[in-house]
N, C-alpha and C positions, 0 to 999 in steps of 0.2 A: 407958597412954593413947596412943591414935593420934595422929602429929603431924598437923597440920592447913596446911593450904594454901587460901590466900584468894584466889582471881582475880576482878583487878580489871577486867580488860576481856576484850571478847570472844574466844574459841579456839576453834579449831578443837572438836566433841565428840571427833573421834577422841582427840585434846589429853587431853580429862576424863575419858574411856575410857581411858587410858594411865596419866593419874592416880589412878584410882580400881584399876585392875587387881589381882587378891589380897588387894583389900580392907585393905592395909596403911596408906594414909592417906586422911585425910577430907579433902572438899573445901568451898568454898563460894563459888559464881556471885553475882554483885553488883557489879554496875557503874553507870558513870556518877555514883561518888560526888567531892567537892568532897575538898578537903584536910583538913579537920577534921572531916567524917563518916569517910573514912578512919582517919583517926586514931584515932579513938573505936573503931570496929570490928576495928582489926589486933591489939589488945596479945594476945591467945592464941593467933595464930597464927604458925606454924613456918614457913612461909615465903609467900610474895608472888608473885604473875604478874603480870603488865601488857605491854602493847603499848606503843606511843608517845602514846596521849592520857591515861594518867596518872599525873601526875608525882609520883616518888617522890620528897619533898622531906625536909629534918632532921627536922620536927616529925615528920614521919610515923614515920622509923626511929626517932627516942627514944621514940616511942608506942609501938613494938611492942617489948616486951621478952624474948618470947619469939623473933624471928628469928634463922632462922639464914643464911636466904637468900634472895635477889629475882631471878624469873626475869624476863630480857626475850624475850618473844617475839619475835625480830627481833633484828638486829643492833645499831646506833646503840645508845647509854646517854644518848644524852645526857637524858633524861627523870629520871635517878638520879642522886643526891647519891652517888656514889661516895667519893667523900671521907670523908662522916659514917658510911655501912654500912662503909668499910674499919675505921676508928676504932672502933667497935662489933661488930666481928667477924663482919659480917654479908657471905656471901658473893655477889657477884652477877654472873649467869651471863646469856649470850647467845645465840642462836643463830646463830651464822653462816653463810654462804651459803645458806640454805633458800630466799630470796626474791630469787638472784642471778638467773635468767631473765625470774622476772615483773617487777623493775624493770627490766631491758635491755629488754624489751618495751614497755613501758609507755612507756619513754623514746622507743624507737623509732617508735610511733606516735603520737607527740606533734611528732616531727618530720615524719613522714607528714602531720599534720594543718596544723603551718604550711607545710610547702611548698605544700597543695596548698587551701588555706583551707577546710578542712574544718567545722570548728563553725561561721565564721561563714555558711558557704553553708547549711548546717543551720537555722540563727538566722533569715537571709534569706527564706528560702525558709517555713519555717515564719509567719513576720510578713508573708507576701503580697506580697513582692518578687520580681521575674526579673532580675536585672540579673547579667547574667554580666561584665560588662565588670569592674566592681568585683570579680570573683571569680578574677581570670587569674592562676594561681599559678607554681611552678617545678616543673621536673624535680629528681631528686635525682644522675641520670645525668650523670659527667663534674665534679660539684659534691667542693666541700672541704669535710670534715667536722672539725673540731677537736673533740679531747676531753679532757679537762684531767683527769688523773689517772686512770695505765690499770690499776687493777684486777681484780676478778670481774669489777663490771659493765659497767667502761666497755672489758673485753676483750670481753666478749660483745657487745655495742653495734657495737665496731668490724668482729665479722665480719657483721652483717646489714646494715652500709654498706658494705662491701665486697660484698655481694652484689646490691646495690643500684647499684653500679657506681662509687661515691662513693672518691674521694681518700681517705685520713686523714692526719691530723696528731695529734701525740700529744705532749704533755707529760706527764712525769712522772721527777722527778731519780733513781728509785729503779729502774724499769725498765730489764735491760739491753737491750744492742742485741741479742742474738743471739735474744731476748725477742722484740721488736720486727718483727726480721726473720721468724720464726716467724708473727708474727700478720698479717703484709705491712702495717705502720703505719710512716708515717716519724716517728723521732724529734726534736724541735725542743731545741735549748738553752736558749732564751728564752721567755718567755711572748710578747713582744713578734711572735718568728716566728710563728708561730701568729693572735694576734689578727687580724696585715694581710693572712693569706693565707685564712682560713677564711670560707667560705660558713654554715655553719652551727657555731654551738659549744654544747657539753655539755657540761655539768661533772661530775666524778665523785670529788671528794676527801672527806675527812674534811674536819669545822669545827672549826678550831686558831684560836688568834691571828694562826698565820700566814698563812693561809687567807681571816677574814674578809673579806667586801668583797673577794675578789680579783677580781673584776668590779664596779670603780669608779666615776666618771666620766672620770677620767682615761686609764683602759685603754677604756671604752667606747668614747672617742673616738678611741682605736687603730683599731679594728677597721672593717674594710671595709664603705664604706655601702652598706646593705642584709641585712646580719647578720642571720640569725635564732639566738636564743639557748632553750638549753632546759635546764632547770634540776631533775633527778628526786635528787638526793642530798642538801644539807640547807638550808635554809632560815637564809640569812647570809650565803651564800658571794657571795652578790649585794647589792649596794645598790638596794633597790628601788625607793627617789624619783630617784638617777641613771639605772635602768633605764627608766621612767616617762616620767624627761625626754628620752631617746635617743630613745625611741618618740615622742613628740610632736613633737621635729622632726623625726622623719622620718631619721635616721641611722640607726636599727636598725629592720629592717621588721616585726618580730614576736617574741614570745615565748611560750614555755610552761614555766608554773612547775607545779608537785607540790609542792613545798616551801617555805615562806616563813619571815620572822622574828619571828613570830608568828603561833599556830596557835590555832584557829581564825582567817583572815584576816579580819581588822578587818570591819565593813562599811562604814566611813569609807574604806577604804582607794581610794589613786589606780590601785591598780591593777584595779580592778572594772569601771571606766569605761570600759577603754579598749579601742575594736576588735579591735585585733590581738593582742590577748592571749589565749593560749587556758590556763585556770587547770582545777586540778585538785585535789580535798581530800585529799592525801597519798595516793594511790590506788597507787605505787609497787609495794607486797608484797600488794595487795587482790586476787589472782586464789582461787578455791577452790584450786589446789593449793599455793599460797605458805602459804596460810592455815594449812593443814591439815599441812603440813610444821613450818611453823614450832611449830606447837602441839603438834606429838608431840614434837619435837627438844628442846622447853623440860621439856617433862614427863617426859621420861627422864633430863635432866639434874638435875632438884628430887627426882627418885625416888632418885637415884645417891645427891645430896648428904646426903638426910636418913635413908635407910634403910640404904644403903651405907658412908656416908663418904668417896663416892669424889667426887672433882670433875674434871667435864667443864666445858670453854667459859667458864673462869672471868676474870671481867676484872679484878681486886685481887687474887688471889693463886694461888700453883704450883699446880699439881696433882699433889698429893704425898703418902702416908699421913702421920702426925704422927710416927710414927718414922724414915723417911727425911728428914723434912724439919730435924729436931733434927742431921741428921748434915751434912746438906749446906746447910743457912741461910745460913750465913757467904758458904761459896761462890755460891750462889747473888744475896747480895745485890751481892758485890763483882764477878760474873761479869756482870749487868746495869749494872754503872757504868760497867765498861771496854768496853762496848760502846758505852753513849751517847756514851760520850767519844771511843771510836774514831769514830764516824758524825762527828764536827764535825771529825778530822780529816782527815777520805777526802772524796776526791770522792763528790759524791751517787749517781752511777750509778757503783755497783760489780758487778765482773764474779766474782768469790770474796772468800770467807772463811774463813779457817782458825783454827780454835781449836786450841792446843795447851797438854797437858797434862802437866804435869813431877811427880815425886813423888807427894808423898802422896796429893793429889786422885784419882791413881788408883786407889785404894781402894775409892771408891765409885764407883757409877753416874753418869755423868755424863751422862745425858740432859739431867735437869732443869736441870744449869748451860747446857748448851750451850743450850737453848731460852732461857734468862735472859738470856744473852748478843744472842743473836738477837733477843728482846724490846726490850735496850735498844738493840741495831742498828739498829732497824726504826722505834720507835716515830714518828720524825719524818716518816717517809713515811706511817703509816698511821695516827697517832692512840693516841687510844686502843683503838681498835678491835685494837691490835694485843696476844697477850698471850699465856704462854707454852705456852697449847694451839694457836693458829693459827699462832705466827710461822712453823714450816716453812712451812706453806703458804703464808704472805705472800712469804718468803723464794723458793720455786720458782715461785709466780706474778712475780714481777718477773723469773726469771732468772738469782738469787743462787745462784750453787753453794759450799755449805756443806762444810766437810771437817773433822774433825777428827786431829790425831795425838799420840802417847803418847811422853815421852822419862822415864827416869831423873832424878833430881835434878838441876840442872844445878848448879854451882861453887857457891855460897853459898846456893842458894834450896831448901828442901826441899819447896814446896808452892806451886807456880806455876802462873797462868795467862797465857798470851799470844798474843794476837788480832792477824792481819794479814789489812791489805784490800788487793786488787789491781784493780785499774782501769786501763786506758788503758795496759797495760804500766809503770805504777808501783806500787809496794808500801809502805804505809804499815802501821806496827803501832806496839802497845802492851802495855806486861808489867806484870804487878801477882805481889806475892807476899806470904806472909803469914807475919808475922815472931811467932811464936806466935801469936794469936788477933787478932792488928793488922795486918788487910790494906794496899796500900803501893803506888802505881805505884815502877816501878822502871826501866823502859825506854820509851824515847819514839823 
């Protein structure tokens, strides 16, 4: 019997064209369902699509006892109980970068739109007003752009402000300078630099604990009066009754959200109300080519998983046959630890990292640890979003130059690993080794 695959919201056709291709699995279009219509409907299907409006919750995966996998068309999960599909074996896959131009675009002309009060001259104008006075906007020329975590998107972002003739400023702990320099973006240390000096701010991070609300009221009233704020990445990262209240006195002169923390936005909500706010219904990845990228990218990866076994863009687990992965598991698990652990003891912007490899682990392939390693390097700067088919890339998009090298056993360890970060002309590391099947820091 053909495995079957359920899409829950809209794709691209090329997407279902891709999906259906040699007629190897069946599909079925159906959207717009609640959570317990869902529910009722998944349990014979073999795997899941969805976008970001519908959310994959517990009930849903213990409904489907046949899954093996949940594609997200897009990048973000946060729509997916990744926790409960991990638990249940269920694997689930992302598409990354497919939609990095059309959200730097989307972003970009949303700041086009509050410098120059575009929608509401639109509005105005449309309701039988001339009142240009009310309408007198800014240049973007000679203006500071701040961008709060530089990225895919918020690199792409910063070369259309720079073409635009715009400053930047850039936070981001993970990005190196030599990064930086490349993109001609000045790097800040503080958020604090940043908030007093930017004419205009972006945000472009994942949504962590540490993240939410990083635009408070407290930092609001850092930032230079007259701030305009534009918000295309996720819906949290902003407090929006202190954004609300900035705009009401008059300390912040506008906003444009795509994102909010709560989706569909309320219609109670304070921020519907207010002039200068120029809002947008997640419209970020919404161009025909995002679309259509995204929907092919997902549907070769549910093709990979379910007819293949192969796993592409996977955010819970390696991408590894089931016979490499019995060999190098251990390694792998213990190679992601000593990387987390490394990240809390390096400076945030690191310039290299070396993995090195003693003994027995030479044995086998060591792709898969080194990306594991990388994964738990990484993940504080990038989330979850970051996993062990994108870290290189996360890794060379900041600037991180990766290296690895091979030594013989060394004195007492027959099967070591040992990771050093260099930074700022310091070199921190850490060695873990594995005392028969009992992995072990060892060096600090």
């Amino acid at each position: 019997m053909k495995p079957k695959v359920f899409v829950a919201d809209s794709i691209s056709q090329r997407g279902i064209d891709e999906l259906l291709r040699d007629g190897a699995l069946d599909a079925k279009v159906q959207t717009g369902l609640n959570e317990i219509q869902l529910a009722e409907a998944i349990p014979d299907f073999a795997a899941l699509i969805v976008r970001s409006q519908t959310k994959v919750t517990a009930k849903i995966l213990n409904a489907a006892k046949k899954l093996r996998a949940v594609g997200r068309a897009g990048v973000g999960v946060d729509n997916v109980d990744v926790e409960t599909a991990t638990r249940r074996g269920v694997v689930v896959l992302n598409a990354p970068g497919a939609n990095t131009i059309s959200t730097a675009e989307h972003t970009f002309s949303l700041l086009l739109s509050l410098a120059r009060n575009i929608a509401r001259a639109d509005s105005m104008l449309k309701g039988g007003s001339w009142d240009r006075k009310k309408l007198e906007g800014v240049e973007l020329y000679n203006k500071t752009l701040g961008i709060i975590g530089m990225g895919r998107i918020g690199s792409e972002l910063s070369r259309r402000a720079i073409a635009f003739g715009m400053r930047v400023l850039a936070i981001d702990p993970y990005l190196a300078a030599s990064r930086a320099r490349s993109l001609q973006v000045e790097l800040v240390e503080e958020l604090d630099e940043l908030l007093v000096a930017a004419d205009f701010i972006s945000l472009h991070t994942p949504l962590t604990a540490e993240t939410r609300h990083i635009l408070n009221a407290p930092r609001l009233a850092k930032t230079k009066r007259g701030v305009r704020i534009i918000n295309c990445a996720r819906g949290g990262l902003i407090d929006e009754q202190a954004l609300a209240d900035a705009i009401s006195d008059g300390h912040v002169a506008g906003a444009a959200l795509d994102v909010f923390e709560t989706e569909p936005l309320p219609g109670d909500s304070p921020l519907r109300k207010m002039a200068n706010l120029v809002l947008t219904p997640h419209l970020g990845a919404s161009t025909a080519e995002a679309q259509e990228s995204v929907g092919i990218e997902i549907a070769q990866s549910i093709r990979a998983a379910l007819l293949e076994g192969t796993i592409r863009n996977a955010v819970n687990m390696p991408t590894l046959d089931a016979k490499t992965l019995a060999l190098v598991g251990p390694h792998l698990r213990f190679g992601e630890k000593l990387g987390r652990f490394l990240s809390q003891l390096a400076p945030r912007r690191v310039d290299s990292l070396n993995i090195n490899y003693s003994g027995k682990v030479n044995e086998v392939d060591t792709t898969a640890i080194t990306r594991a390693v990388l994964k738990g390097f990484l993940q504080s700067a990038g989330g979850s979003e970051v996993n062990e088919v994108n870290a290189p890339a996360f890794a060379e998009s900041l600037g991180l130059k990766v290296t690895e090298t091979r030594l013989s056993a060394p004195g007492d360890y027959s099967d070591m690993l040992e990771l050093s970060a260099s930074a700022e002309g310091k070199e921190m590391s850490v060695g873990g080794a594995f005392f028969g099947i009992t992995p072990r820091i060892v060096s600090i």
